[in-house]
C-alpha positions in Angstrom: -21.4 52.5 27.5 -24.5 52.3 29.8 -23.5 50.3 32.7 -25.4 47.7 32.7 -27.2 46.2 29.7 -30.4 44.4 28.6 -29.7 40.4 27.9 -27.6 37.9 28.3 -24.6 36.6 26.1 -23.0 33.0 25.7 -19.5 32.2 25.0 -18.8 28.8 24.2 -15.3 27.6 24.9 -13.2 28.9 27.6 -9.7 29.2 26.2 -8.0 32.2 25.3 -10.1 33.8 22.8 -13.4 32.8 24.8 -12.0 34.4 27.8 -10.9 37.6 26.3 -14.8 37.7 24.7 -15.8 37.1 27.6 -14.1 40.1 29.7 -15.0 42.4 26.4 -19.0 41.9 26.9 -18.9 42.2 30.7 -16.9 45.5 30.0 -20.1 46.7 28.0 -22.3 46.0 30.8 -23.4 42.2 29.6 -24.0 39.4 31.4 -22.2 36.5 30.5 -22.3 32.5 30.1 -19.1 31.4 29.8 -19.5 27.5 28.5 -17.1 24.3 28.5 -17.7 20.6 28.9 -15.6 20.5 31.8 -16.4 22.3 34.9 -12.4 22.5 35.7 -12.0 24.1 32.9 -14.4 26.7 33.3 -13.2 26.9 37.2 -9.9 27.5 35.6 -10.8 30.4 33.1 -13.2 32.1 35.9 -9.8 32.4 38.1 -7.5 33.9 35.4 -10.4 36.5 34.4 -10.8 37.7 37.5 -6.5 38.1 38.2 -7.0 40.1 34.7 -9.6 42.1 35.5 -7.9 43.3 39.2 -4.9 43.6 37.3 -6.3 45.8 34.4 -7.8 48.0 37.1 -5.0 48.4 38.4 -3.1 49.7 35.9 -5.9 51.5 34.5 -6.3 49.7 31.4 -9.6 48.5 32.7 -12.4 48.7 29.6 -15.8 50.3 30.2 -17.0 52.0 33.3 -18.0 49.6 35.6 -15.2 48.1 38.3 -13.1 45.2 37.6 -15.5 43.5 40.4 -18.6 44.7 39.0 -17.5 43.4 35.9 -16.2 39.5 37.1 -19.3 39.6 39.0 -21.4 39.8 35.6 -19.9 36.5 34.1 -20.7 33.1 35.7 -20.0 29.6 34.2 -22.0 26.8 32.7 -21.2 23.0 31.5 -24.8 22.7 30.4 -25.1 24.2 26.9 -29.4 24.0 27.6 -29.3 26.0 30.5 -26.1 28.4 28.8 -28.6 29.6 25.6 -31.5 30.1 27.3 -33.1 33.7 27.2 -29.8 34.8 25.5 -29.5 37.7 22.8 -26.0 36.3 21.8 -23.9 33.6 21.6 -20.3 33.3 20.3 -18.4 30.3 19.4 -15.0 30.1 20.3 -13.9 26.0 20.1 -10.9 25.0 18.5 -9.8 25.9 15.0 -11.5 22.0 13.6 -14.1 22.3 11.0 -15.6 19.1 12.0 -15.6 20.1 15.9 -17.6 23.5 15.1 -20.0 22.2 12.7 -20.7 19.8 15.8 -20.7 22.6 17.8 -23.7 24.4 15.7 -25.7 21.6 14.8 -26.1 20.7 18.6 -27.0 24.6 18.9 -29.5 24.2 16.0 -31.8 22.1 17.9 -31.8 24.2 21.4 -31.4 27.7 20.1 -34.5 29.9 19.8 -35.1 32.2 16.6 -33.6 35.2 17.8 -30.6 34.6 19.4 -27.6 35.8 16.8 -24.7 32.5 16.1 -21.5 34.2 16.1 -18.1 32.2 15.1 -14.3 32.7 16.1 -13.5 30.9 13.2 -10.3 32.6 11.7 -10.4 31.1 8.4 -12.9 28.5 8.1 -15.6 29.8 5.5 -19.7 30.6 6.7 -20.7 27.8 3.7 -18.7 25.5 5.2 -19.7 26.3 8.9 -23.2 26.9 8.4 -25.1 25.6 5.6 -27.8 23.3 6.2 -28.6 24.5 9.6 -32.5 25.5 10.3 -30.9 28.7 11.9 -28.6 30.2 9.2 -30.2 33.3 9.0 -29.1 34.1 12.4 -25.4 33.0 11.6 -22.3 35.0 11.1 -18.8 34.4 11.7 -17.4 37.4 13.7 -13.7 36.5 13.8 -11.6 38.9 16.1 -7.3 39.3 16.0 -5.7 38.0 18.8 -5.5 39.1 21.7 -9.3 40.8 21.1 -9.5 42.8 24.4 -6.4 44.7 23.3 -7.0 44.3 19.4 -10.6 46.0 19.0 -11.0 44.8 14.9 -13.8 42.2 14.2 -14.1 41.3 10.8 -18.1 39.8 9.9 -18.3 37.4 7.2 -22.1 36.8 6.3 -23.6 33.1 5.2 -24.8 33.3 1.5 -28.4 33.1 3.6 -27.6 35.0 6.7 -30.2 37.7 7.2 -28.9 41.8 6.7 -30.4 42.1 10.3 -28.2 39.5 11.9 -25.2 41.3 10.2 -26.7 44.8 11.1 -27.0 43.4 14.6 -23.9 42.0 15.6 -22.4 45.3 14.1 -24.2 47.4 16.6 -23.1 45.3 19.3 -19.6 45.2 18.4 -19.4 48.7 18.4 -21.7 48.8 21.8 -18.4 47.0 23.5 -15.5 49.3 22.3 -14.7 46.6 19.3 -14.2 47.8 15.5 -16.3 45.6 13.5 -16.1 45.6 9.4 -18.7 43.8 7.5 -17.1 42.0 4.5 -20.2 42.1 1.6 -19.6 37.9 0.9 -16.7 35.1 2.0 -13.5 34.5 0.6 -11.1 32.4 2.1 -9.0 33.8 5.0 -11.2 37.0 4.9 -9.7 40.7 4.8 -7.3 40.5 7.3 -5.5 37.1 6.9 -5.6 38.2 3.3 -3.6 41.0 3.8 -1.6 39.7 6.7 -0.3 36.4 4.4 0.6 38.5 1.3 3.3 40.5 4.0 4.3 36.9 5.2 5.0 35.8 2.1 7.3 38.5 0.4 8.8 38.8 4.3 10.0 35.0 3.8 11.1 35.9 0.5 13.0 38.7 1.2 14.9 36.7 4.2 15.1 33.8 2.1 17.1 35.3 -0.6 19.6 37.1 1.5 18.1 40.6 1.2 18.1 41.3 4.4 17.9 39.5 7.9 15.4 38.8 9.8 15.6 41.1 12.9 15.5 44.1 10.4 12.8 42.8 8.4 10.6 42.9 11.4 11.9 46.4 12.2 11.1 47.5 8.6 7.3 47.0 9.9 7.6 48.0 13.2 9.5 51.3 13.0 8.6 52.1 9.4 5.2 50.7 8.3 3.6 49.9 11.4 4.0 53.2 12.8 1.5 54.8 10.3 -0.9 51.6 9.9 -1.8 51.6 13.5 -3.5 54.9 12.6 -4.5 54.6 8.8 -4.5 51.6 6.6 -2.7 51.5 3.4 -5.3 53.0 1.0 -5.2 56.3 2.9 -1.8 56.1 3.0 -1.9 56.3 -0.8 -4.3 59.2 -0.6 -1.9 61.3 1.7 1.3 60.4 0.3 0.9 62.3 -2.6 -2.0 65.0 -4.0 -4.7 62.2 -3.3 -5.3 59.0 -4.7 -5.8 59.5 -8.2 -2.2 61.7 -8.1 -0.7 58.9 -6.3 -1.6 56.2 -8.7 -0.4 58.4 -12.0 3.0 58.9 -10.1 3.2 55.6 -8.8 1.4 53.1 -10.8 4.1 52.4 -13.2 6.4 51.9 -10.0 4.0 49.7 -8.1 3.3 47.6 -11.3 7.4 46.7 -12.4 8.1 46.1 -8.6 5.1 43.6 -8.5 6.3 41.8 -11.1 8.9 40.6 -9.8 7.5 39.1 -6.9 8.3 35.0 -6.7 6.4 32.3 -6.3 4.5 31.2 -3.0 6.9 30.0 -0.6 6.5 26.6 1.0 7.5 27.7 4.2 10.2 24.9 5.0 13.5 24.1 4.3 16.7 26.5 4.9 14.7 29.5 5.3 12.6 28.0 7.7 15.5 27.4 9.8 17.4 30.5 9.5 14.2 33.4 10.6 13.7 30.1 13.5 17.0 30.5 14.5 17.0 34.5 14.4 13.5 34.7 16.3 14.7 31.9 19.1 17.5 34.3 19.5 15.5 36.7 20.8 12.7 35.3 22.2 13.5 31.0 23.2 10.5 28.9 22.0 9.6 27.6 25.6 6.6 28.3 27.6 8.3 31.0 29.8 10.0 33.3 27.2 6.8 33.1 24.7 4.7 34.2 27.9 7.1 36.9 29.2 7.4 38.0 25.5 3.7 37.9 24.8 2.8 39.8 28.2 4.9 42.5 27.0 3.5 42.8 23.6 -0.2 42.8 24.9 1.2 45.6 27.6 1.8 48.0 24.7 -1.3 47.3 22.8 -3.1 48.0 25.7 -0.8 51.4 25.7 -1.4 51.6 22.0 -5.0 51.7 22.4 -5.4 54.3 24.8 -3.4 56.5 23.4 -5.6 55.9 20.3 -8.2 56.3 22.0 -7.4 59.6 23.5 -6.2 60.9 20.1 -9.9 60.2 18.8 -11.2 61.8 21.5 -9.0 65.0 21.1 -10.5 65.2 17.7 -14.2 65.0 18.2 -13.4 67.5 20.9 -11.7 69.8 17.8 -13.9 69.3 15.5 
């Protein structure tokens, strides 16, 4: 990462997600805009940032090269969204998960935004057709949704507008990758995108599994934890195929047969209520109690060992370019 870069990037909303964009482009070297209605707000997130920053010095989870001051001193706040866009190479919408709220959002943007700046969108699961069509600025739209928490979770998925232009999608990739982030381009929408896709199919036979007394709740989590977790935070599930047997096409003629009877017997989507409901509440309030203070304690310690997770992944990679 060069240490400081060309341009100026806009982040629109100040809650979690906008902070953590927000820290991940002044990590690259950017200058930021962080923008919210009110200026208490943005007060507010400018104070946890920099407690984050000093604090991921000081365990040395700090991202980029530049200092954790160096860095707090490239972002600055805004309440005027005029004054936030202008002469910026970059803008990324992180408002509330409310269809009507972000379409708002980027139709007020239409009308100030010149006709290179790139519209990126948080949006989880809302759809680029539903976000962005009709704007005079679609071409420069894309929704570049990141997981939660992004500065420790580098994946962004990009989901193009029917009309958003290759070099929009092209861009953002380059600058994705510019901050330390993983970006994957998905080739046209679908609803809930790749990973939401893939993360809802586990939910659902998970609930099922619980649900019908198979096994509890505490192990079903460990099942992913200790057994399939431990290989997907390296390599996804295809290459698993590929490497669990003589390669792909040897895994499916073993397996297929397998993989086809067990599918089948797969229920029904579960409604997510009722008994079952209640039992995996019960089983994960035993562990962790739904207030404000255990959630916090309990999510500080899981974003402490992503933060491990991804240095350690990060050294691996860099043992192997050194090997190879």
């Amino acid at each position: 990462m060069d240490p400081v870069q060309e341009g100026r990037v806009v982040i629109v909303g100040s809650g979690l997600i906008g902070c953590s964009w927000a820290m991940l482009f002044a990590s690259g070297g950017f200058q930021v805009k962080l923008y919210d209605i009110v200026q208490e707000q943005v007060t507010k997130a400018l104070e946890k940032i920099g407690k984050e920053l000093k604090e991921l010095g000081k365990t040395g989870m700090l991202k980029g090269t530049l200092t954790a001051d160096k860095q707090l001193s490239l972002i600055s706040g805004c309440t005027d969204l005029k004054a936030a866009v202008e002469g910026a190479i970059y803008l990324q919408e992180c408002t509330p998960e409310n269809l009507e709220l972000k379409k708002k959002i980027f139709g007020q943007l239409d009308l100030i935004v010149s006709n290179d700046v790139i519209l990126g969108s948080s949006t989880s699961c809302l759809m680029p057709s539903k976000l962005f069509t009709g704007l005079k600025h679609v071409k420069q739209c894309i929704v570049a949704h990141p997981v939660n928490p992004p500065y420790y979770v580098p994946l962004v998925e990009l989901v193009p507008h029917p009309e958003t232009e290759p070099s929009t999608v092209e861009k953002t990739y380059a600058l994705m990758k510019k901050i330390g982030q993983s970006p994957v381009r998905l080739t046209k929408e679908i609803d809930g995108f790749a990973l939401n896709r893939l993360q809802y199919a586990i939910i659902s036979e998970a609930w099922r599994l619980v649900g019908d007394g198979v096994i509890s709740s505490d192990d079903l989590d460990l099942v992913m934890s200790d057994g399939l977790g431990m290989r997907y935070a390296f390599i996804g599930p295809l290459e698993t195929m590929h490497l669990n047997a003589e390669g792909m096409l040897n895994y499916c003629d073993r397996y297929r047969e397998g993989m086809i009877r067990v599918l089948k017997t797969f229920g029904p989507i579960p409604d997510f209520a009722g008994k079952t409901e209640q039992k995996i509440n019960q089983a994960m309030c035993e562990k962790t109690p739904a207030d404000p203070e255990h959630l916090n304690a309990r999510r500080h310690w899981r974003d402490e060992c992503l933060a491990r997770l991804a240095k350690l992944k990060k050294e691996i990679k860099s043992d192997d370019m050194h090997n190879l």
